[in-house]
C-alpha positions as CSV (number, residue, x, y, z in Angstrom):
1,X,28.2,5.6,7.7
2,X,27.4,2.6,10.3
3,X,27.9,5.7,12.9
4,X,25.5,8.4,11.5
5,X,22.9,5.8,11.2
6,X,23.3,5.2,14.7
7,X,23.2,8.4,15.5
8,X,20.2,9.2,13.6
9,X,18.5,6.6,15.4
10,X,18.9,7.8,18.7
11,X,17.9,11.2,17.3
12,X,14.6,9.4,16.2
13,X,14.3,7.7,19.8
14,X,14.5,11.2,21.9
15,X,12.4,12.6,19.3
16,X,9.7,10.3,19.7
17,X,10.1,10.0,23.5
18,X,8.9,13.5,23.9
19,X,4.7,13.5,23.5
20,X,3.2,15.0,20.4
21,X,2.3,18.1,22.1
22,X,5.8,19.0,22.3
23,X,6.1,18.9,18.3
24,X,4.3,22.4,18.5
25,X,6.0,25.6,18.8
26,X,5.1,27.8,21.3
27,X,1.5,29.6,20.0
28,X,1.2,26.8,17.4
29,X,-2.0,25.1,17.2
30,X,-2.3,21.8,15.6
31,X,-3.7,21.8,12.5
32,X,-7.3,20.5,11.4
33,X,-6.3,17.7,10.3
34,X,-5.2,16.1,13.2
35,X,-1.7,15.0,11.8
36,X,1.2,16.3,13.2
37,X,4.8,15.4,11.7
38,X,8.0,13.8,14.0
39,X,11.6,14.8,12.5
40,X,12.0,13.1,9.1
41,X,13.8,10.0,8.2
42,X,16.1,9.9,5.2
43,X,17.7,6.6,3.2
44,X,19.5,7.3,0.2
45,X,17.1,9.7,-2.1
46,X,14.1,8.9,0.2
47,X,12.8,10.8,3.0
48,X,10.2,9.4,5.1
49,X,7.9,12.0,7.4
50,X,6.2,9.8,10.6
51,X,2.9,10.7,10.8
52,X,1.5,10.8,14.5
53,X,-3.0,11.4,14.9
54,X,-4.8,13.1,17.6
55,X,-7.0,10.0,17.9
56,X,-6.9,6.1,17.2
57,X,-9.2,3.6,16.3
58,X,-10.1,0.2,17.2
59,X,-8.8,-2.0,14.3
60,X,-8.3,-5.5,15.6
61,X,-10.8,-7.5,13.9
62,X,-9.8,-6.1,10.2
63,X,-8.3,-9.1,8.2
64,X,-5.5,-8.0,5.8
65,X,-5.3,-9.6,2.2
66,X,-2.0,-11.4,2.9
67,X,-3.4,-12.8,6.1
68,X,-6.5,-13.8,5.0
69,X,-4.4,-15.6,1.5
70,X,-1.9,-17.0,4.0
71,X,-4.0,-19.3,5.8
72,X,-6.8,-19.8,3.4
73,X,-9.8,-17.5,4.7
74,X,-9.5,-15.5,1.5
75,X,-10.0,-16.9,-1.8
76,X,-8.8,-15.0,-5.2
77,X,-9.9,-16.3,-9.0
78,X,-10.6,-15.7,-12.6
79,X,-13.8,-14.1,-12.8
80,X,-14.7,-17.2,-14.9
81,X,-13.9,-19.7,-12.4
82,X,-16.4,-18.5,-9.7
83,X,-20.0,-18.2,-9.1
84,X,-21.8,-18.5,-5.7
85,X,-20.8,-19.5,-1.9
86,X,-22.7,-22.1,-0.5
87,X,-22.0,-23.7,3.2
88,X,-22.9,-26.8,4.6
89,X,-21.1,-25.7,7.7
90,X,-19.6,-22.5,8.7
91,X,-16.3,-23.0,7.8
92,X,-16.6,-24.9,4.4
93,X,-14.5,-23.3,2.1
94,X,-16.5,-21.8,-1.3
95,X,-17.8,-23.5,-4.2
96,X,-17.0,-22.2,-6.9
97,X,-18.7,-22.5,-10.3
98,X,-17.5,-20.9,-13.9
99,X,-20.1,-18.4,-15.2
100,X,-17.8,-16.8,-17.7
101,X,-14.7,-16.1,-19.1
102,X,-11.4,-15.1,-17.5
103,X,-11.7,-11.0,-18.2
104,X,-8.4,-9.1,-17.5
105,X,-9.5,-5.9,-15.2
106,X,-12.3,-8.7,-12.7
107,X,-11.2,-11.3,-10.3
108,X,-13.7,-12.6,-7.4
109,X,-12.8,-12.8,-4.0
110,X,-14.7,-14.9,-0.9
111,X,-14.0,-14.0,2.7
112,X,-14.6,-17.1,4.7
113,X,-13.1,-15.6,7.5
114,X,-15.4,-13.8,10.2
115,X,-13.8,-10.5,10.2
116,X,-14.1,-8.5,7.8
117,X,-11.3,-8.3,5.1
118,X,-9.4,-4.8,4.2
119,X,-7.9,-4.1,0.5
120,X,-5.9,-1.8,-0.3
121,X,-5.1,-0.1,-3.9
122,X,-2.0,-1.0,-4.7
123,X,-1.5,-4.9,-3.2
124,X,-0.9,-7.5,-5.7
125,X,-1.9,-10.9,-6.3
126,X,0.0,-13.2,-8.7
127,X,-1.4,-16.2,-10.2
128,X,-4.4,-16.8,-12.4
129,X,-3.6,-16.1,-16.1
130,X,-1.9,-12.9,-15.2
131,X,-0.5,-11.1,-12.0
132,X,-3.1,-8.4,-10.7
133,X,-3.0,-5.8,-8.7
134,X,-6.0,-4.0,-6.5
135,X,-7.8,-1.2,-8.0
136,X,-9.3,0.6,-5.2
137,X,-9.2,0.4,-1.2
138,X,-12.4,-1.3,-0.1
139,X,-14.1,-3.4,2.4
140,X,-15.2,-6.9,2.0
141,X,-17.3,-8.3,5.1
142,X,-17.1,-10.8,7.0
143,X,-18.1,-14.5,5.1
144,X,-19.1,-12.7,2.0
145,X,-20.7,-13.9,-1.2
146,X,-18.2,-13.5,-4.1
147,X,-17.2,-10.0,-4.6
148,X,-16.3,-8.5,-8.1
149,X,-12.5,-6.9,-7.4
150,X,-11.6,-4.1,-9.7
151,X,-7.7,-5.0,-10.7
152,X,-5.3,-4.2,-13.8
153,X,-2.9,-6.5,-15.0
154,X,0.6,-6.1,-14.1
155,X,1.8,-8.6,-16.2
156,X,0.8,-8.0,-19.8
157,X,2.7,-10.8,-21.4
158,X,0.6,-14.1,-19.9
159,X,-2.8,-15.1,-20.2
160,X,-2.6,-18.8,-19.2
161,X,-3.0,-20.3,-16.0
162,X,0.3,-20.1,-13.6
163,X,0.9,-24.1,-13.1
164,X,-2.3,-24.7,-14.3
165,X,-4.4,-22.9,-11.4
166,X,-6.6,-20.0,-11.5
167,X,-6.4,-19.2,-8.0
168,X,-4.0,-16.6,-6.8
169,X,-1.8,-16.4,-3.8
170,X,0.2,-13.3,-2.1
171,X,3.0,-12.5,-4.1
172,X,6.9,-12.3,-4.0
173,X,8.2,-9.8,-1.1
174,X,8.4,-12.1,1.8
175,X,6.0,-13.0,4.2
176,X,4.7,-9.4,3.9
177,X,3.2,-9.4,0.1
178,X,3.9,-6.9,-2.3
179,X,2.4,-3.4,-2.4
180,X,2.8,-1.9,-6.0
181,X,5.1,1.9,-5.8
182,X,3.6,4.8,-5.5
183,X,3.6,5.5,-9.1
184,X,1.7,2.3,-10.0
185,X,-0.6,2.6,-6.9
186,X,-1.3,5.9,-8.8
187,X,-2.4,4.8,-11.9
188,X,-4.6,2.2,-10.7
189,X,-5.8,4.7,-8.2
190,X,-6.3,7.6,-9.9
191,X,-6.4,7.1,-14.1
192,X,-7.7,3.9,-13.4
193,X,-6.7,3.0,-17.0
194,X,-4.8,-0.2,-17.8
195,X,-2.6,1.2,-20.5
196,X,-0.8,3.4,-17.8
197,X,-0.8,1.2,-15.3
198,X,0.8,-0.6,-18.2
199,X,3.2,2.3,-19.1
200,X,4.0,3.1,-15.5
201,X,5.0,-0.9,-15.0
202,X,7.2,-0.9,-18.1
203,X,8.7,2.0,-16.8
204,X,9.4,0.9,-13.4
205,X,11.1,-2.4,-15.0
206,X,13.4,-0.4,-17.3
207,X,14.5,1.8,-14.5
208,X,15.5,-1.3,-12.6
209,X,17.0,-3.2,-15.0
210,X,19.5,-0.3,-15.5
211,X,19.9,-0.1,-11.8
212,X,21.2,-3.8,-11.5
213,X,23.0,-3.8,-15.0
214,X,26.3,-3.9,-13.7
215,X,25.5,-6.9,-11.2
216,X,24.6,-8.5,-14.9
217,X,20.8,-8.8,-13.6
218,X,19.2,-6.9,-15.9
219,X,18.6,-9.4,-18.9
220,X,16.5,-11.6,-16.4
221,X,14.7,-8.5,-15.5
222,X,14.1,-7.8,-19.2
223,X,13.0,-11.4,-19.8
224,X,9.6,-11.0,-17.5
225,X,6.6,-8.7,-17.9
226,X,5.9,-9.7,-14.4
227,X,6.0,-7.2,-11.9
228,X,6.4,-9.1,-9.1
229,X,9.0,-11.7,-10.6
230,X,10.7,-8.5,-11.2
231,X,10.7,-7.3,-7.7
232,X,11.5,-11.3,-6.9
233,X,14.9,-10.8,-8.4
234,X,17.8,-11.0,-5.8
235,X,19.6,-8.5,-7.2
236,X,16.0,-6.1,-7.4
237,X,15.8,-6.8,-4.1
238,X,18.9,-6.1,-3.0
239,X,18.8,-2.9,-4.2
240,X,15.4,-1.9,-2.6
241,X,16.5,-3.7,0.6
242,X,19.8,-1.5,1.0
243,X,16.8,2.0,0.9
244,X,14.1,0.2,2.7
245,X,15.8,-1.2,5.5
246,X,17.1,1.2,7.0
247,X,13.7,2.9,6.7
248,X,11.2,0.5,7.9
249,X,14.0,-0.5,11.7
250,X,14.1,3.4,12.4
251,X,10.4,3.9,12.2
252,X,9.9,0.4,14.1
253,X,11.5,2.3,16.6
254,X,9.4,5.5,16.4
255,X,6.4,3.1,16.3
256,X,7.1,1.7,19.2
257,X,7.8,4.3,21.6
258,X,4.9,6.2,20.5
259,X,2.1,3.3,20.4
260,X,0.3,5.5,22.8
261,X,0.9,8.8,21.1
262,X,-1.0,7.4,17.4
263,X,1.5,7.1,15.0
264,X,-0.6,6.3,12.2
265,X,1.5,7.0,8.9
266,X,4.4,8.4,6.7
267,X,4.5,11.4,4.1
268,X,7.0,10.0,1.9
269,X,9.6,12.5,-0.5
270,X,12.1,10.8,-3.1
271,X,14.3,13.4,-4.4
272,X,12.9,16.2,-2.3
273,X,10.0,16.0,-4.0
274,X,6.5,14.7,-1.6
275,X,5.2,11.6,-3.7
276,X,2.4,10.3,-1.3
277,X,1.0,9.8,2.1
278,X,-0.8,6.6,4.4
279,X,-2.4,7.3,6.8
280,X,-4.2,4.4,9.3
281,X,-6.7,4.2,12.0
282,X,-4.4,2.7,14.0
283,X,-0.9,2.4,14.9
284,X,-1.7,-1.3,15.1
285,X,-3.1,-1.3,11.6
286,X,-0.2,1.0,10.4
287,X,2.5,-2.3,11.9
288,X,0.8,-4.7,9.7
289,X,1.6,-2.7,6.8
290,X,4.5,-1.2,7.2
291,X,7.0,-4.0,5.8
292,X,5.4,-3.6,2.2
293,X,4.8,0.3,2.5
294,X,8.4,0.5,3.6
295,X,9.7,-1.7,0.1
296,X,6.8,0.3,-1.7
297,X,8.2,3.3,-0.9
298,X,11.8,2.3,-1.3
299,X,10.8,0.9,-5.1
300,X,10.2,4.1,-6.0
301,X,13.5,5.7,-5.0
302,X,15.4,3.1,-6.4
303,X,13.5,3.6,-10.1
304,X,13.5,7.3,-9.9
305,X,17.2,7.9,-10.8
306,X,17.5,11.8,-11.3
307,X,18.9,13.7,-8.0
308,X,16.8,16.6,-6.3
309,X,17.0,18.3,-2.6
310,X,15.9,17.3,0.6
311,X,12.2,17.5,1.0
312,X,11.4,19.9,4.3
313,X,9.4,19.0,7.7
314,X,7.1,22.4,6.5
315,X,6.5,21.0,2.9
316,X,5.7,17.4,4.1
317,X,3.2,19.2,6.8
318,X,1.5,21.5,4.4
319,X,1.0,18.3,2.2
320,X,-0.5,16.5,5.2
321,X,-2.7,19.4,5.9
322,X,-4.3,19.8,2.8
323,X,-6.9,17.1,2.3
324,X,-9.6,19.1,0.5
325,X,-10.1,19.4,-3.2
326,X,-12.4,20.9,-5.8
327,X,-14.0,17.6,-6.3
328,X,-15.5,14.5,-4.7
329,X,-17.0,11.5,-5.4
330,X,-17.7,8.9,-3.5
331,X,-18.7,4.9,-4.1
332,X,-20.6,3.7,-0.6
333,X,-21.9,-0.3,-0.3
334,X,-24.6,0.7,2.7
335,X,-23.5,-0.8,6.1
336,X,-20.0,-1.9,4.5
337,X,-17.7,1.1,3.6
338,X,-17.5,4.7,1.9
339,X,-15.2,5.2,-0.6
340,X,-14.1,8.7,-1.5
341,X,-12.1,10.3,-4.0
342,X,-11.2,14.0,-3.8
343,X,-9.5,16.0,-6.5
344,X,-7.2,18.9,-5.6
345,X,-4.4,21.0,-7.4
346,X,-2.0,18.4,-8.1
347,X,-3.4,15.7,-6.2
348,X,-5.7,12.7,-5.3
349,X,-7.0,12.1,-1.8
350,X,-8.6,8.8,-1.4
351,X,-10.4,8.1,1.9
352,X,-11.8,4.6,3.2
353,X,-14.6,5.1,5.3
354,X,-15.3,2.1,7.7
355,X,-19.8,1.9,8.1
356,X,-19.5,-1.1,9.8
357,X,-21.3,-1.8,13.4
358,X,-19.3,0.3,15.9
359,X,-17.1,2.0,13.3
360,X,-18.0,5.0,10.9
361,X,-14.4,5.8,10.8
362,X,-11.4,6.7,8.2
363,X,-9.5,3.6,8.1
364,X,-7.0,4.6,5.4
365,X,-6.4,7.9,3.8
366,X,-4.3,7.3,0.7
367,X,-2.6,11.5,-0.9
368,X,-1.1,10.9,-4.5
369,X,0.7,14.1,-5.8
370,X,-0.2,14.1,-9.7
C-alpha cells in the first residue's frame, strides 16, 4: 500500500513537471474555459482532478476569514450585539453596540484589517448562541462598517452564549478552520433554506457516527448537534484524516511544481460520481485553502458510504467545461464584488467577481452538481 502511494506520487510529480500544453492531444485545443485537468488523484472512495488555468491573478492582499479571526482583524457577533464602527485611531478595534436581538440566519462582521477580507460559502464560525456557517462567497472591504453575513445554523440544539460570549472564533479543524462538505456548502449555497441545511447536517452526523461505531465513538457524536464538535471528535478526525491526507501531500506536490503553470483548483468525484469544483485566481490563493478543501472534500467520502466507479479524466473535464446555465442572477455591492449564480441541468455555478481597484476578476468559481 505504502509502495503504490509512492508510486502514485512520482506519477503525479512527472505529470506535473511536463507544462500544461503538453496535457493536450495532438489537434486538441484547450477548451473555453481555460481549465485544463492533470491526471487524477484517488484516496479511498475520493478522486480529486487538479485543476491548472491559462491565466492567474494577483491575490496577495485578500485576507482570509481564518486569518483575519486568528489575529483579531476580523470581528464575528450576534446581530444583537453590534451596531456601528467608530475609530479614534486607525487601528482601534470596533465598538460595538446592541440594536437588536440575536436572529439565527444574521451575524455582523467588522474588517479592521486594511485588506480586504474574502468569504467563502461553506466556512464556519462557532460561538455565539449557535455555530454558523457562511451563506454565500462575498467580499467585505478593507476597514468596513459592520456588514450583515447571511449564515444558517449548524448547530440546531443551542441558543445561549458559548462561555458566555457572543463573539465567534474559527472553528475546530486545526489551524486551518473548518469548511462545511460539499453537501452542506450546497444547501447553504444553493436552497439557501435552513431546514436542509439542517437535514443535510443531521445527515452528515448519522453517517459518521456509524462510521466510528466500532471505535465506540459514536454516542459522543450523537450527544452534539454541533457540526464542528462533531468534526472535533478524534475518532471523526481520524477517519477523515486517513482520506484527506493523502490527498491534500500529493497535490502539495503538484502545487508546487506547477506554481508557474496556474494550478488553481480540484474537480472532486466520491464514488465515481463529480460532486463539486473550486476554482481560484490564484495558485497562491488556492494554498491557503487547500488544508480545509482537502478535509471538506474528504468529509464527504467518509459520510457517503455506498460504493460506485472511478470517476474519468473526460467526465471531470466535461464538468469543468460546462459553466453556462439557463439562468443567472447576480447580487453586485458597486466597487466591492459581483456575485453570480448560474443554474444549469443538474447544477449550480457560483462566481465571485472581484470590482475592486485593479481587479475585475473571478476570484472563486464554486460548481455544485444537484
Amino acid at each position: 500500500m505504502r509502495l503504490a502511494m509512492v508510486v502514485a506520487g512520482m506519477a503525479l510529480l512527472v505529470v506535473a513537471a511536463v507544462v500544461v500544453p503538453c496535457l493536450l492531444q495532438a489537434g486538441e485545443v484547450a477548451p473555453a474555459s481555460g481549465y485544463l485537468l492533470l491526471s487524477p488523484i484517488r484516496s479511498g472512495n475520493l478522486t480529486v482532478f487538479p485543476v491548472v488555468a491559462s491565466k492567474s491573478y494577483d491575490t496577495v492582499e485578500f485576507l482570509t476569514l481564518d486569518e483575519g479571526l486568528r489575529n483579531g482583524d476580523v470581528v464575528v457577533t450576534e446581530a444583537g450585539q453590534a451596531r456601528g464602527l467608530i475609530r479614534h485611531r486607525p487601528r482601534d478595534p470596533a465598538i460595538l453596540h446592541p440594536i437588536r436581538d440575536a436572529e439565527v440566519n444574521r451575524l455582523v462582521l467588522v474588517n479592521n484589517s486594511k485588506r480586504p477580507l474574502l468569504l467563502l460559502a461553506g466556512e464556519i464560525v462557532t460561538g455565539g448562541k449557535q455555530d454558523r456557517v457562511i451563506g454565500k462567497d462575498r467580499i467585505v472591504p478593507p476597514e468596513s462598517d459592520p456588514v450583515d453575513l447571511s449564515v444558517f445554523c449548524v448547530e440546531p440544539g443551542r441558543w445561549v452564549a458559548a462561555n458566555g460570549k457572543s463573539d465567534f472564533g474559527y472553528s475546530a479543524g486545526g489551524a486551518a478552520g473548518l469548511l462545511a462538505a460539499p453537501v452542506v456548502r450546497s444547501k447553504a449555497m444553493g436552497a439557501k433554506d435552513q431546514q436542509q441545511v439542517w437535514d443535510s447536517v443531521r445527515r452528515s452526523q448519522s453517517a459518521m457516527a456509524e462510521s466510528v461505531e466500532v471505535t465506540g465513538a459514536a454516542p459522543a457524536v450523537n450527544s452534539t448537534t454541533s457540526y464542528a464538535r462533531v468534526m472535533d471528535n478524534k475518532e471523526v478526525q481520524k477517519q477523515v484524516d486517513a482520506v484527506a491526507e493523502p490527498v491534500r501531500r500529493n497535490y502539495e506536490s503538484v502545487i508546487h511544481q506547477l506554481r508557474d503553470k496556474n494550478a488553481v483548483g480540484v474537480v472532486v468525484a466520491v464514488n465515481g460520481e463529480i460532486v463539486c469544483a473550486d476554482i481560484f485566481a490564484s495558485t497562491q490563493l488556492l494554498q491557503k485553502y487547500w488544508p480545509k478543501l482537502a478535509r471538506s472534500y474528504a468529509t464527504e467520502a467518509v459520510v457517503t458510504r455506498a460504493k460506485g466507479g472511478e470517476a474519468s479524466s473526460k467526465d471531470a473535464q466535461k464538468f469543468l467545461n460546462e459553466l453556462q446555465g439557463r439562468h443567472e442572477t447576480a447580487e453586485t455591492e458597486p466597487g466591492i464584488y459581483r456575485q453570480s449564480e448560474i443554474t444549469g441541468d443538474g447544477f449550480k455555478v457560483f462566481e465571485l467577481t472581484s470590482l475592486l481597484p485593479k481587479t475585475g476578476f473571478s476570484v472563486h468559481v464554486a460548481k455544485m452538481a444537484d
